[in-house]
N, C-alpha and C positions, 0 to 999 in steps of 0.2 A: 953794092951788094953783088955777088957774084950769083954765076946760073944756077949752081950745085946748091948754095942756100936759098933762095926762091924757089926753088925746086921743092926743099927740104919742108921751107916754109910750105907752101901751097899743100902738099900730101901730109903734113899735120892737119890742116885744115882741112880736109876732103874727109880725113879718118875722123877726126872732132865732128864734125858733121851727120857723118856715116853710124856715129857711137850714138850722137843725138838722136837720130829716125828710129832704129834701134831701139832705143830708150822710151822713146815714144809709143812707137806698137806694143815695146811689152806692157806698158801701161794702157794701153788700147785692149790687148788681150785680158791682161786681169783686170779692168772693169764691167766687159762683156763677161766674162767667167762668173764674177760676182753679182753684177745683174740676174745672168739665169739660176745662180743660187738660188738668191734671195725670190727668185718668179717661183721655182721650184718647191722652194720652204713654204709660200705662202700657201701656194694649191695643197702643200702636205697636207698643212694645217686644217686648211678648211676641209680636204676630207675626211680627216681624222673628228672634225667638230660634227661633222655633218652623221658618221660613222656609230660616233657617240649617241645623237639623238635617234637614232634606225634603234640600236640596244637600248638603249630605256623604252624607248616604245613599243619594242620585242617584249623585255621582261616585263612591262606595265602590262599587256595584254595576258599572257602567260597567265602571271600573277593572278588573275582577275580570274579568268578559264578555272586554274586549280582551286578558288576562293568557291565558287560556283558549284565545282561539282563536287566539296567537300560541304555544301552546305547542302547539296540534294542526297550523299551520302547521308547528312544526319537525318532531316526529313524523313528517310525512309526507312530509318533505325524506330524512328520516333513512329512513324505510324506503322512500322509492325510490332511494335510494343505497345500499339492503342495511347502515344501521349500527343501524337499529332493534334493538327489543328481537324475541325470536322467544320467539311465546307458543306 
């Protein structure tokens, strides 16, 4: 075998190698990339879940408030028209 192919051979090999690590990292990079996705989705989620129960607990309370002072409205329809209760 002469120098020029040894040669030839050997820098096929170095670039195969070189195209390997390469190949490697970018698989190194998009697992890491999808890792922090998937960290990222999950924190979405749970604030988003967490988000959700804050607003029914808002509109639960609300709810209850306007239930309240629409029954002390009537109350006080009722006892200035004398149908109240008489304590």
């Amino acid at each position: 075998m002469s120098s020029t192919q040894f040669n030839a051979g050997e820098n096929h090999g170095q670039t195969q190698k070189k195209a390997e690590e390469w190949i490697d990292s970018a698989k190194g990079t998009a697992q890491s990339a999808h890792d922090r996705t998937c960290d990222a989705l999950g924190r979405t989620q749970e604030q988003a879940q967490r988000s959700q129960e804050e607003s029914a607990g808002f509109l639960q309370q609300t709810g209850e408030k306007v239930a309240n002072m629409a029954q002390g409205a009537v109350d006080g329809v009722k006892n200035t028209l004398g149908m109240g209760e008489k304590k």
